[in-house]
N, C-alpha and C positions, 0 to 999 in steps of 0.2 A: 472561212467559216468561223464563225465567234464560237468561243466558250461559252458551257451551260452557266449560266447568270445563278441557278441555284445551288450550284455546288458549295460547298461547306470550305468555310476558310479555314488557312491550314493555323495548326494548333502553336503558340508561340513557340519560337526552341529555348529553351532554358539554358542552353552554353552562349545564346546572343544575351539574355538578361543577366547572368552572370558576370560577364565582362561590359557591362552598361553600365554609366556613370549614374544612373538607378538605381543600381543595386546596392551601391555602394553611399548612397544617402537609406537603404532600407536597412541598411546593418548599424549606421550610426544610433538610424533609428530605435535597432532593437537594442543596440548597449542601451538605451535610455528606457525601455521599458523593461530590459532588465533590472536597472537597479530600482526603479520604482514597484516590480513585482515581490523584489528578494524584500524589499521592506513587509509589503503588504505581508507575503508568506511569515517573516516572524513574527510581525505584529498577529499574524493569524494564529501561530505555533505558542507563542509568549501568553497570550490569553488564554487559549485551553490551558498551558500547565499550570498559569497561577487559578483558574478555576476550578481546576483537580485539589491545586492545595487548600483553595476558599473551601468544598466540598468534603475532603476528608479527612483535611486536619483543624483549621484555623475557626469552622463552626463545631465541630465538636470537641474541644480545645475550650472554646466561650462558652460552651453548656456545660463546662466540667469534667468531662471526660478526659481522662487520660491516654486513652484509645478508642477508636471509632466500635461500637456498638455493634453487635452482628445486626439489631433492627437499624440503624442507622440507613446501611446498605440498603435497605426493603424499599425506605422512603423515600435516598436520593436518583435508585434505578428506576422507581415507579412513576417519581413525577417526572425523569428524564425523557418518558414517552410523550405527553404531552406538547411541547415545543416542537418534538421531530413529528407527531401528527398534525400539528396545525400547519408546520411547512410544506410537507407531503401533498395534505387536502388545500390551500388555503393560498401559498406564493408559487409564483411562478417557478417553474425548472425541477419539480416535484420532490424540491429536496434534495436532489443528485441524483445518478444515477440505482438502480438497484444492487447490491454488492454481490449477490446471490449470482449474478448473472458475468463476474470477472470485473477484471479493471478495464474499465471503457474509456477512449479518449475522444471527446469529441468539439463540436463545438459547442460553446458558454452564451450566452446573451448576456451583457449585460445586467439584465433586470432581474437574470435569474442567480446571480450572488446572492443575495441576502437570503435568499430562503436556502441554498447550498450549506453558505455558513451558520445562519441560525441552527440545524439540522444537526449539523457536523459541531459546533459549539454543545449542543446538548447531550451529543452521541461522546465525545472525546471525554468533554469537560465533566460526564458526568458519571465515568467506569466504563461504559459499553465496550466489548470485546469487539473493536475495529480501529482499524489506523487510520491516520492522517493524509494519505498521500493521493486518494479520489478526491477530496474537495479542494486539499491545494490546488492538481490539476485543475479543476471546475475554473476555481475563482483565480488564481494567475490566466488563465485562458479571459475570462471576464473582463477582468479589471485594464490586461490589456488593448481585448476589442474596445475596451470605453476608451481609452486613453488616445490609441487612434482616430476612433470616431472625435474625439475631440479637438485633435489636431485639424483632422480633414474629415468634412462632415459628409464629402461626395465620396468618400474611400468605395476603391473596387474592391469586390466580395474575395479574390484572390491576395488583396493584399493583410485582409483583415484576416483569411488562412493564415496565412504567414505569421501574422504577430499573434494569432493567438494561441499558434502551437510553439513561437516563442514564450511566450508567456508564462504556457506549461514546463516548458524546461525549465528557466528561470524558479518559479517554483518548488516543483519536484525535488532541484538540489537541492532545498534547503534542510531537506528530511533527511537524504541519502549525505548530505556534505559533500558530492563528488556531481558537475557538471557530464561527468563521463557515464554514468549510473545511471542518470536523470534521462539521458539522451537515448541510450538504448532500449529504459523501460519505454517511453514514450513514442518514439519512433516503432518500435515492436508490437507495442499495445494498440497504435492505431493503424498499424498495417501500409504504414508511409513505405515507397519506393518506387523504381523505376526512374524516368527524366526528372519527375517534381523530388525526388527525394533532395539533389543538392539546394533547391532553392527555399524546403523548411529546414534542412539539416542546420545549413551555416549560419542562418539568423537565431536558430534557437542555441546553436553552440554558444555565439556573440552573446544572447542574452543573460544564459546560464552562468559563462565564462566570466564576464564582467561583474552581473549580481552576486557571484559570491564570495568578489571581494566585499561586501558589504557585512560578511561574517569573519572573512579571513581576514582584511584590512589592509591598508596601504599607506606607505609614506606614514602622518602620523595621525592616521585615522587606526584606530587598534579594532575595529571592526564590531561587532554586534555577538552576544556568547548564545551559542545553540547548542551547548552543553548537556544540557536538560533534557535534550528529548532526540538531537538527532544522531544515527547511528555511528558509529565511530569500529577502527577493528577492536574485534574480540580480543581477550587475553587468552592464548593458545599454547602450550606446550609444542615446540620444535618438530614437525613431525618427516623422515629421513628416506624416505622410502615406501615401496609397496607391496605388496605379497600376493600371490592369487587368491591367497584364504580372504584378503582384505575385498577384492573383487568380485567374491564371493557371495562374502556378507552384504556389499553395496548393491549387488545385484536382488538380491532376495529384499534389501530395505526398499531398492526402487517400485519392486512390484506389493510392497506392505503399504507406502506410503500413499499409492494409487488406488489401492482399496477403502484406506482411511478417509482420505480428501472425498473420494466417489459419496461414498455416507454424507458427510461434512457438507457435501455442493448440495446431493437431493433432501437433504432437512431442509436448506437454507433456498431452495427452488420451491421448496411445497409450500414453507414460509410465505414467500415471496408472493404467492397468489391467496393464501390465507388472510394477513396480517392487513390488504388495507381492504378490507370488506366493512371493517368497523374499526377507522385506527386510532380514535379517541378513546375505543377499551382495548382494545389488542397491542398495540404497540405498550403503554404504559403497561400490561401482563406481561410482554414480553422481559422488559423491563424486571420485572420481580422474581420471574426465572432465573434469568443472567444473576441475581441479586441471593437468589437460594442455591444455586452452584458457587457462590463464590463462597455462601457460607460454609455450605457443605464441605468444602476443601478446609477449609480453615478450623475447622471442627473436627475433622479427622486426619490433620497434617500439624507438623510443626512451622509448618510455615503461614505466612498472612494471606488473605484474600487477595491483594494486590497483584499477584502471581497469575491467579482467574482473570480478575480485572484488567482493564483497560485493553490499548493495541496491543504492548510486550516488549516497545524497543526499548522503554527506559528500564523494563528488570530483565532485558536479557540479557546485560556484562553483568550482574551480579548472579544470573543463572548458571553460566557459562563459567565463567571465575571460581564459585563456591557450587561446582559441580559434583565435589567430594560430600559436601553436607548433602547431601541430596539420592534420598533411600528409593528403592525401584519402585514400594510400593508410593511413595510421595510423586515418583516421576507419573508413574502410570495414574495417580489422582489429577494431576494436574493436566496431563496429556486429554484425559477423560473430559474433567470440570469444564475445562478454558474449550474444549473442541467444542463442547455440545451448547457453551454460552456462545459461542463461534457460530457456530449452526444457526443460532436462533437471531442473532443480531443481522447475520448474512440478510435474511428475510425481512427481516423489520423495522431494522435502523439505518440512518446512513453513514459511510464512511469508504475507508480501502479494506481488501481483503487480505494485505501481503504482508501484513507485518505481526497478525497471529499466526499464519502461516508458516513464519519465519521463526516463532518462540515456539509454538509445536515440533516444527523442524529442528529446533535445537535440544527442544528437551526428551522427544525420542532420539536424537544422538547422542544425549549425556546417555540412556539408559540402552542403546545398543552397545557404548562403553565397556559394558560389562560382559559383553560375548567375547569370548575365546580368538584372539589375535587382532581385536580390532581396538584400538586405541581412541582414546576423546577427541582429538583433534581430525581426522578425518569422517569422525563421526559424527560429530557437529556438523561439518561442515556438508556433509552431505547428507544428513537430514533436511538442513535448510534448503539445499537447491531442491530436492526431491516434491517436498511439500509447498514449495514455489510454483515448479511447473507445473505439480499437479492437479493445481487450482486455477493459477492464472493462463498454463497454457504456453508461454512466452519461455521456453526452453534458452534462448541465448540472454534475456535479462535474468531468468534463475541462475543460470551461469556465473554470470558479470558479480550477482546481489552477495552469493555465497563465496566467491573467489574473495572478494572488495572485503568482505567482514572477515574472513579468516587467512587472511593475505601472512598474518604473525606465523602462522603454523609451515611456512612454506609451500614451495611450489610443487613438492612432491604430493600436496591436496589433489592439484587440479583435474590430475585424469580420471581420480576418482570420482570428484565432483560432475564429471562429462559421463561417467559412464551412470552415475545414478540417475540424474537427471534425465536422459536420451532413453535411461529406462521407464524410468517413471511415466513420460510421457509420451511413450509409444503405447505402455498400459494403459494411460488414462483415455486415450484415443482409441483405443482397444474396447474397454468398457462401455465408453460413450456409447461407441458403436453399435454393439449389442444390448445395451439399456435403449437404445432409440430403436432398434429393429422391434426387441417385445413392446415396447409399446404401442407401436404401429399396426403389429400384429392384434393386440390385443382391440386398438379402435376398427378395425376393420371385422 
């Protein structure tokens, strides 16, 4: 008796592709889109920041000021909405994904880079409270599917998987500096595992691994300086040990920070279905919001709007550092400011969501500092993972993000760091839950 003819062929095994002399031309392959990605990604990163300095110093500098204008702020956040709604309405891949909704890893087209970047060039380059590391992902994913498609024009959709979650790794490092960071956020964020996990893992490792020597250098190549913008460790105070009063506090921050983020996600949800109803007036408003909280701090702190401003990686070692100049009411303005321009950009601009997260995260650490047995350096550092999970969701890359940045303060951080996090994010999952139950209630 024959076999039924319509049975379903069996699914390839991934430990025969792995040991195939295939595989082993896919990996070559991917060092080479890794270093062609790590370029792209600085070349991406080096333009936003000298467009941050063309915008808030070098034109008002040539108009005579000697410092940027509280109206300055008005003008360059208002027209920054325009570019990210022509790309939203107008090119393809709607600008990227929406931020309000976490960090998404998916697949790029090609033809949807330019409006990614265009979006993200306007958002970064021009203050908006969001970071950099959703549109890297986007366009290192892009740039690689083109780069294969260019090779080979009949590429299988399985291989173009491949390099273009390559691609993102390759990427991503160049934010984070660490190939190991890149990998977990990525692999966590798009819910990679099971059989296929070895056969993205090792090509994105390849990619990540090789393109940053193109920062790091080799031989007498002294490499590419990403100083400026990508994350490096904190400067931390030694910190020796742990207490239960410390577990305590971390405990009570994990269920604080889950309340705070919960606020923070449903402004930046409401946004999100708001803002493109009309995004040639709404986005540029939103724009001028983010632009009168920045004032507002800066009008009732001694510190600059910059703080409000931007993602937060390049003023978090001087947040963290000059943690002492830093009064509770100034903490809690900034904590406030930077949340609620956070809020508002979630919904209406594009970008990543984990790198004010991570300056919130730091800056209610400096100001949990001041309680009774709990020290700056665990404090930081577990505001960071806190306010990571409790947004993006991704409990072992908030782990990895806050370990990697405050790695100076020692290991005796890290159980704290586990136990706020596993808190945070049991609550956030907690609330979810019951903010989706009334709801459902209430349509019904």
């Amino acid at each position: 008796m024959t076999g039924d003819s319509t049975a379903p062929a069996e699914a390839p095994d991934p430990g025969a592709i792995l040991r195939s002399r295939g595989f082993v031309v896919l990996l070559v392959f991917a060092a080479v889109v890794g270093i062609i990605v790590s370029f792209v990604g600085w070349g991406f990163l080096e333009l936003v920041h000298q467009l941050q300095i063309l915008a808030f110093t070098d034109l008002p500098r040539e108009l005579g000021y000697s410092s940027v204008p509280a109206w300055w702020y008005l003008v360059v956040l208002g027209l920054a909405g325009f570019p990210v709604a022509f790309a939203i309405v107008r090119l393809p891949g709607n600008g990227g994904h929406v931020p309000a909704h976490g960090l998404q890893v998916g697949s790029t087209e090609p033809n949807m880079v330019p409006g990614v970047a265009l979006a993200a060039f306007a958002t970064l380059g021009l203050g908006l409270v969001l970071g950099p590391e959703a549109p890297l992902i986007a366009i290192g994913a892009g740039v690689a599917v083109y780069t294969v498609k260019l090779a080979r024009r009949n590429a299988q959709p399985q291989l173009l998987l491949i390099m273009g979650a390559a691609g993102s790794f390759a990427a991503i490092s160049v934010i984070f500096g660490s190939p190991i960071v890149a990998a977990v956020l990525v692999i966590e964020a798009s819910g990679l595992g099971g059989a296929m996990l070895p056969l993205i893992l090792i090509p994105g490792l390849i990619a990540a691994g090789v393109g940053s020597l193109v920062f790091i250098g080799m031989a007498n190549w002294t490499g590419l300086d990403t100083s400026a913008y990508s994350l490096g460790t904190l400067p931390l105070p030694h910190f020796a040990h742990v207490t239960w009063e410390q577990i305590a506090w971390t405990i009570a921050l994990g269920l604080a920070g889950a309340v705070i983020t919960q606020v923070v996600r449903r402004i930046g949800l409401a946004g999100a279905g708001f803002f493109p109803t009309k995004p040639f007036v709404l986005v540029p408003l939103a724009g001028l919001t983010v632009a009168a909280l920045a004032i507002l701090f800066e009008e009732t702190t001694t510190h600059g709007a910059n703080e409000v401003l931007f993602s937060g990686q390049e003023a978090l070692p001087g947040l963290v550092g000059n943690a002492a100049t830093w009064s509770l009411g100034a903490l809690a303005m900034v904590m406030l400011c930077k949340g609620l321009a956070w809020a508002v950009c979630l919904g209406s601009f594009r970008g990543g969501p984990t790198f004010p997260a991570i300056y919130i995260g730091a800056a209610g650490g400096i100001a949990a500092s001041h309680l009774p047995g709990m020290p700056l350096t665990p404090a930081v550092a577990v505001g960071m993972g806190i306010m990571v999970v409790a947004f993006l969701k991704l409990p072992l890359s908030a782990i990895i993000i806050a370990t990697a940045l405050t790695v100076s303060g020692g290991l005796a951080v890290d159980p704290l760091i586990i136990i706020g996090v596993v808190v945070a994010y049991l609550a956030t999952l907690g609330l979810e839950g019951r903010l989706g139950a009334r709801a459902a209630a209430r349509s019904t």
